[in-house]
Structure formats: structure tokens, C-alpha cells
C-alpha positions, 0 to 999 in steps of 0.5 A: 347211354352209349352203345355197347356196340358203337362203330365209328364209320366213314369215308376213305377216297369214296369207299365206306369204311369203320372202326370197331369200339373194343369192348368197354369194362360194362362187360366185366363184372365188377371185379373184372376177374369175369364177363359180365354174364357170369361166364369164367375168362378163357385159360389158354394154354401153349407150348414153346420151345428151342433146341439144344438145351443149355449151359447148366451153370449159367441156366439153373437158379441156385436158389429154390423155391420163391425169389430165385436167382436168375443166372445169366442165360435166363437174364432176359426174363428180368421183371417177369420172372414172378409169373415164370416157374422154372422146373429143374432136375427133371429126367427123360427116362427111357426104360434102357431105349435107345437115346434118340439125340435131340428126338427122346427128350423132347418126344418123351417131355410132350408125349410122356413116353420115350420113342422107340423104332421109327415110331417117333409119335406112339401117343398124341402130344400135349398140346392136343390133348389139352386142344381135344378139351378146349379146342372145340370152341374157337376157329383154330382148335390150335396154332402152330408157328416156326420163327425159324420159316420152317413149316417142318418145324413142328413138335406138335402130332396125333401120331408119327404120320400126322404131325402138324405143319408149322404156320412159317412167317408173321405174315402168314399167320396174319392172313390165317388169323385176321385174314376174310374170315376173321369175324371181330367180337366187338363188330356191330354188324355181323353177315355170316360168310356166304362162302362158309355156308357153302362148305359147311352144307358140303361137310354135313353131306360128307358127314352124313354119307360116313357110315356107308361108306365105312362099312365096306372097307378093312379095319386099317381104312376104317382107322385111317378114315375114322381119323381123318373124318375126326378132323372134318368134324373139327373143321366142321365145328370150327365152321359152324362158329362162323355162322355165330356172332362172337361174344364182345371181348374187351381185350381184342383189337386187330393189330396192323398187317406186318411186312413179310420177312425173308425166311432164314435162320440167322437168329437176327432174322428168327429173333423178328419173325418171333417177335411180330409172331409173338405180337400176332398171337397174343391179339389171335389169343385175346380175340377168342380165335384160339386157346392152344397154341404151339411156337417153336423159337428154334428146331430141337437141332438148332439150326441158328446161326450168327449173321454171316456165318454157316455154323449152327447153334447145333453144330456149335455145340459139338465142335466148340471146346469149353473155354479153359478159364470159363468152364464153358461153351461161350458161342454156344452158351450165347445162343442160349442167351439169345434164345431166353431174350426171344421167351421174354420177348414171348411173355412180354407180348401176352403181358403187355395185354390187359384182360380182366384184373389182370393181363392175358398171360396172367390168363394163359399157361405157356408150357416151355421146355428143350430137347436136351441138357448139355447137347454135346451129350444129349443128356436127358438128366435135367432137361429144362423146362418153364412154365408162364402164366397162372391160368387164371389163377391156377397156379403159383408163380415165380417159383424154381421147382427142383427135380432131383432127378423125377421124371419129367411127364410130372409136369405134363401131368400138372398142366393138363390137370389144371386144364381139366384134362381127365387124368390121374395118371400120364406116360408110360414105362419108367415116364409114368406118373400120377403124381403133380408138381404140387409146389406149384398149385395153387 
């Protein structure tokens, strides 16, 4: 009989080394559609975004409903787009607020309530509210990564003052991910860090000295210390599982260290650091060390630039007149192009991942959306957004969901449903709703 936990060891120039056997079907059930033991596969979910919208006529299928059309700017989804809903026509209102350029779309799409003042965060993104029910049981309660280099390029916050900084290259994210404490499921020895017992007691006595120190403090300290003390228990918990040897996952294997690249935001380079990111996550995903993830392809103001030139995407958008004969922005709508090739690219590394009957998208939902229409204008009207994945089987694929002008948090609503987020209702104002995008349920 063979192992269920077989390694294969050796020795390299005198130094011992092995090589883990990934987890065979034995752990499936006979339909491979869950572990053997009867636990359900783990749903992810995530989000992806890129700034500056689209070109409305070369974006949005013209056909509802199953077997949409794919325009040009969304070419690259080509043999994926059965498990790609696109979500057109949906509305940031704003209750008569100022429109924020590239701030209110996308704050009111992932927050379900549009900015006001300099309070940008008034409520927690989406992510984090699926992160608060799913999270808890995996190393990173959530990842979040910027193709772009830039760790400030994160749309992923608990409030305005606590937005979480962006995991900025392949190689870091690699480190962070697969680096000394990274604990491989299908290992046949597991020796609990020693160092991790260490930081764990040191919480635990932090943990315990809470109360007394709270009581003497004025409300506004003990908000600000709640919270902080909220994120050491996550910590804490996250800690706790590397004292825990992982359940065996037929679908992790640990892919080989990348290069690091040079920062930058010419999209060649942002098209590769996205790529090895993408490739990065999808083994993070599959070997359990996450379940909620946020990856951002470009800034809401896209900083994008062609190689050579010091003119951005953004910039592109509100200087470059249409094209007389085209009806349409040309170098801004090929940047569009460009940024949909980096989505396929995204959805291709979570599929090219067998996971049970099916494949790790097939497992995850990935939430992806913009910051604007028509950025010349900053529109709010139609702001495009994207779902990918099943969830298990949780939701109908390869749908185009009109609109027709409803406001956009009906999304957020559906996908936090299904991630067994208890809400009726979500947004507030004019964003409010408690009614789910039904056509996509399954």
C-alpha cells in the first residue's frame, strides 16, 4: 500500500534534501467534488481591479443573457468566457454627493456607500467583510498584491485611516507566501516553528493584559486599541495554525521562486509582474494559505504607460480626442485591450489548477470591476464590472446581466450572500439594496 504521506528525500552536494507527493485522489470522495472526510472544498473569493473604465462600444456584449458576444476590449477572455458574468448598466448613485473622479465609483461599487468629505472609507470593504467570515481559518486572512509596484495601491480598508498596503512584486509575495514559515500540507514531517511558539505566548500575554489597560483610557483610545487589539487576535489565530499540521491538499504544489523585476508602470512590465503574481497566487489559493485576496492590475487612475513614453493611461483618456472616423479613443481604448489580456491571464492561472471534478476557479469567485465608464467624464452610469468562478457551484456562469441602470452594491449584495455573509440588505442612501442579481443563482 502506498503512503499517503510519501516523501521522496535525498542528497544534494551532502545536504539532506525531499520532495513532497501531492496529495493523491484517495483524499477525494468518489466524486472528487469533496475531502475524503466529508469536509466541503474551500470557496475563495477575490477581487480585481483596473482604473479608468472602458470604451462602452467595444466593452459591452450586445447580447443578454447565455452566449454573449465578446466585443473587442474584452477579446481576451476568448475560451473562458462560460465561467465569466459580465454585469453591465449598473449605477454608483451618489444621493446628489459630489462625484469624486475615479474615488466614488469605485469606493461606492466595494463599500456600498458613496464618499463624502475627506472620509473616503465610512464602511469596510467587501473583501473584508467576506475575509471576517472566511478568513479566520488560513495564515493570511486575506492577500493583497499591485501589478503596478506600488504597495499604496490598495482599494482594500476597514475604515479611511486603515487601508491595507499592497504586497508590490512577484518576489515578495513569494517570500510572504512560500517563505520559513510556510508549513506544505502534503509534508510528511511537521516540526511546529520554534520561533512561532515564542510570538505566540507574547500575544497571549498582550491578549491577557487588554482589559486593565483599557479601563483607564477615554472612549476614542479605547476604539482605536479595540481595533488594533482585533487585528493581534487575527494574528494571533493565524499563528495558532502554525502550530497545526495542515490537512493534505491534493492541488498544492509549491511553484519555483521567481526573479525579482524592477518596479515600474510601463504595462509590459506590469503585464509580467501580474502574470507571475497571478501564478504565485493561484498555488497560495490552492494550498489553503488564503481564501480572500484582492489584486489590483492598475491604480483607479491609471498610471499605465506604453514603453517609452511618459504619457498615462489616465491622462490618455482626458487628452486623446476620438478618432473622427472610429467614434473612439484608440490609445485609450487599447489600454482597455491590454488591461482585459492581464484578466485572462488572471483566470487562466486559477483554471490551469485541477481541484476536485473541476479546477480552483471553478472553486473561487473573483469579483472584478472599475472605477468609472467613460473616464473622460468619470461616469458612474454603467461602471463595468465582472464576476469569474462558481463558487462551488454557486453561481451560473457565463452570463451578461443588464442593468438597466440598478444600483451597483446589487452585486456586492449577491456575492457576500453566497459567501454566507449574514445580510439582507447592504449600502446605504440611494446604494441600498436587498435585492441580489437572482439571474446569476444558482
Amino acid at each position: 500500500m502506498t503512503s499517503r504521506r510519501r516523501v521522496l528525500r535525498g542528497l544534494a552536494g551532502g545536504v539532506a534534501a525531499s520532495v513532497s507527493v501531492p496529495l493523491l485522489d484517495c483524499f477525494l470522495n468518489t466524486n472528487g467534488t469533496a475531502l475524503a472526510g466529508g469536509e466541503a472544498l474551500p470557496v475563495r473569493f477575490g477581487t480585481w481591479t483596473w482604473g479608468c473604465g472602458m470604451t462602452s462600444s467595444r466593452w459591452v456584449p450586445k447580447a443578454v443573457g447565455a452566449n454573449y458576444d465578446v466585443p473587442i476590449e474584452l477579446a481576451g477572455i476568448g475560451s473562458l468566457k462560460h465561467k465569466v458574468n459580465i454585469l453591465s448598466g449598473f449605477t454608483v448613485k451618489t444621493d446628489g454627493k459630489e462625484n469624486k473622479p475615479h474615488v466614488s465609483g469605485a469606493v461606492g461599487i466595494r463599500t456600498g456607500t458613496a464618499p463624502t468629505g475627506p472620509t473616503i472609507y465610512s464602511q469596510p470593504t467587501i473583501d473584508l467583510l467576506v475575509s471576517d467570515v472566511v478568513g479566520g481559518g488560513t495564515r493570511f486572512r486575506s492577500l493583497d498584491m499591485a501589478a503596478t509596484g506600488n504597495p499604496e495601491h490598495s482599494y482594500s480598508a476597514r475604515s479611511t485611516s486603515v487601508i491595507n498596503a499592497s504586497i508590490p512584486s512577484a518576489a515578495a509575495l513569494y517570500a510572504r507566501v512560500f517563505g520559513p514559515d510556510f508549513q506544505n500540507p502534503n509534508a510528511a514531517a511537521f516540526t511546529p516553528d520554534p520561533n512561532t511558539l515564542v510570538r505566540s505566548s507574547v500575544l497571549s500575554v498582550v491578549k491577557d493584559e487588554r482589559d486593565a489597560f483599557m479601563k483607564n483610557l477615554g472612549a476614542a483610545d479605547r476604539a482605536r486599541l479595540d481595533q488594533y487589539f482585533t487585528s493581534v487576535r487575527q494574528l494571533e489565530q493565524q499563528l495558532a495554525l502554525q502550530l497545526e499540521k495542515p490537512q493534505p491538499l491534493k492541488a498544492c504544489s509549491v511553484p519555483a521562486a521567481p526573479q525579482d523585476l524592477p518596479p515600474g508602470t510601463e504595462i509590459s512590465v506590469v503585464a509580467q509582474n501580474h502574470k507571475l503574481m497571478s501564478a504565485i497566487l493561484a498555488h497560495a489559493l490552492a494550498c489553503n494559505q488564503t481564501r480572500v485576496f484582492n489584486m489590483v492590475f492598475s491604480d483607479f487612475t491609471s498610471s499605465l504607460r506604453k514603453q517609452g513614453s511618459a504619457e498615462t493611461h489616465h491622462g490618455i483618456t482626458h487628452e486623446e480626442t476620438a478618432d473622427p472616423k472610429l467614434g473612439y479613443q484608440v490609445e485609450a481604448s487599447w489600454f482597455v485591450e491590454q488591461t482585459m489580456n492581464g484578466w485572462a491571464v488572471f483566470l487562466a492561472a486559477l483554471d490551469a489548477i485541477p481541484e476536485g471534478s473541476g479546477t480552483l476557479l471553478d472553486n473561487t469567485i473573483v469579483f472584478a470591476h472599475s472605477d468609472t465608464q467613460f473616464a473622460r467624464s468619470h461616469t458612474l452610469d454603467g461602471i463595468p464590472m465582472m464576476t469569474a468562478g462558481s463558487g462551488g457551484g454557486q453561481l451560473r456562469t457565463g452570463l451578461h446581466i443588464a442593468g438597466n441602470g440598478d444600483a451597483a452594491t446589487r452585486a456586492g449584495l449577491t456575492l457576500q450572500q453566497v459567501m454566507k455573509v449574514p445580510v439582507e440588505r447592504w449600502g446605504s442612501g440611494a446604494l441600498e439594496t436587498a435585492k441580489p442579481i437572482s439571474e446569476i443563482l444558482v
